[in-house]
matplotlib code that plots the C-alpha trace (Angstrom):
import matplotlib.pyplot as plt

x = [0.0, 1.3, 1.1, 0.2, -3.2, -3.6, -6.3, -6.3, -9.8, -10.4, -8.3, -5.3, -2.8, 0.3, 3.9, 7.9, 9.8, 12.7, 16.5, 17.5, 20.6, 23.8, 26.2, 26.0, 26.5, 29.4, 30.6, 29.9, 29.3, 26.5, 26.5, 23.4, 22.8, 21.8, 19.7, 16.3, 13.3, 13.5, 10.6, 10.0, 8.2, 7.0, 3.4, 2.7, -0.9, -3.9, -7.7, -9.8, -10.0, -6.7, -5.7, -2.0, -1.0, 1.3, 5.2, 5.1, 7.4, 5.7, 6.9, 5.5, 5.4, 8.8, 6.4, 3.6, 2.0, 1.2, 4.3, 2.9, 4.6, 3.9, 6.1, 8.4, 8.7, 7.9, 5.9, 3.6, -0.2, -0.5, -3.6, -3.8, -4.5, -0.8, 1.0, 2.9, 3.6, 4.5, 8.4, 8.2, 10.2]
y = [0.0, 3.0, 6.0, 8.8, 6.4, 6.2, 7.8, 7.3, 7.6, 8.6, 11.4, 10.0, 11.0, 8.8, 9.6, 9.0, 8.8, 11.1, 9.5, 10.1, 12.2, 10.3, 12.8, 14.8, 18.8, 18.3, 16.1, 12.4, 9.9, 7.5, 3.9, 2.1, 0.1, 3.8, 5.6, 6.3, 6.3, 9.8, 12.6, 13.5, 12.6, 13.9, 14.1, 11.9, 11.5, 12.8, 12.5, 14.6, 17.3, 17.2, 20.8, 19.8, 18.8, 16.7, 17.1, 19.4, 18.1, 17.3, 16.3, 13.2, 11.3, 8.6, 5.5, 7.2, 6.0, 1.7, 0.9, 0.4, -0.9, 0.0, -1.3, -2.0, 1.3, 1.6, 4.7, 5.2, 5.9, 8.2, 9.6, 14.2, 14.4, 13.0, 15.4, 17.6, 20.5, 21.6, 22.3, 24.0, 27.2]
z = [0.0, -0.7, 2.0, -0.4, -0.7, 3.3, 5.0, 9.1, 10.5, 14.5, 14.3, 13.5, 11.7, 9.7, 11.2, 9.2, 12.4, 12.0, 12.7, 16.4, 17.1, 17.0, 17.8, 21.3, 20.9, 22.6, 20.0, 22.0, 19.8, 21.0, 21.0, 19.0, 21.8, 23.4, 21.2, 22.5, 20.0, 18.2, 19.5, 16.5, 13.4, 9.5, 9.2, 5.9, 6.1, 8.0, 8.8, 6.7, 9.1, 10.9, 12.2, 10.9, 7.5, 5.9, 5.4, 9.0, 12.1, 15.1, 18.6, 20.6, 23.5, 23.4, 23.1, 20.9, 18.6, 16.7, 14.5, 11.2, 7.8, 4.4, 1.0, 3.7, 5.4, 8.9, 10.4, 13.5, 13.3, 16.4, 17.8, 17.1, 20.6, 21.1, 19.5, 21.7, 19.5, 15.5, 14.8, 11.5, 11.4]

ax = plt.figure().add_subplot(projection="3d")
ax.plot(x, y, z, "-o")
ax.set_aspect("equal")
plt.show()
């Protein structure tokens, strides 16, 4: 299925996890075996009346969200309600 064709119902919206940090600002490098699950996520599809969009970054909870695959690609279908905020500039 692709997700351009995916249409969450209840509210919910279709999230691309984005890659969690892997390098400290104080230049640490972290292990694998250390990374947390990232906080935030692209929006890639939503309910049809969704007060955000898709292709804006959100924030969320650390264990948000049902992992969901599609063609092979994983993503999370997260409830709006559990979006902590929008990061677009």
């Amino acid at each position: 299925m692709n997700p351009a064709s995916f249409t969450p119902i209840n509210r919910r919206v279709l999230l691309s996890p984005l890659a969690s940090e892997t390098v400290t600002a104080g230049g640490l490098v972290i292990p694998d075996n250390a990374h947390n699950p990232s906080h935030r996520a692209k929006i890639v599809a939503v309910h049809k009346d969704a007060m955000v969009s898709p292709g804006q970054t959100v924030m969320l909870g650390l264990y948000t969200g049902t992992p969901v695959e599609l063609n092979g690609t994983s993503y999370l279908l997260v409830a709006e309600e559990d979006l902590l905020a929008v990061c677009d500039a």
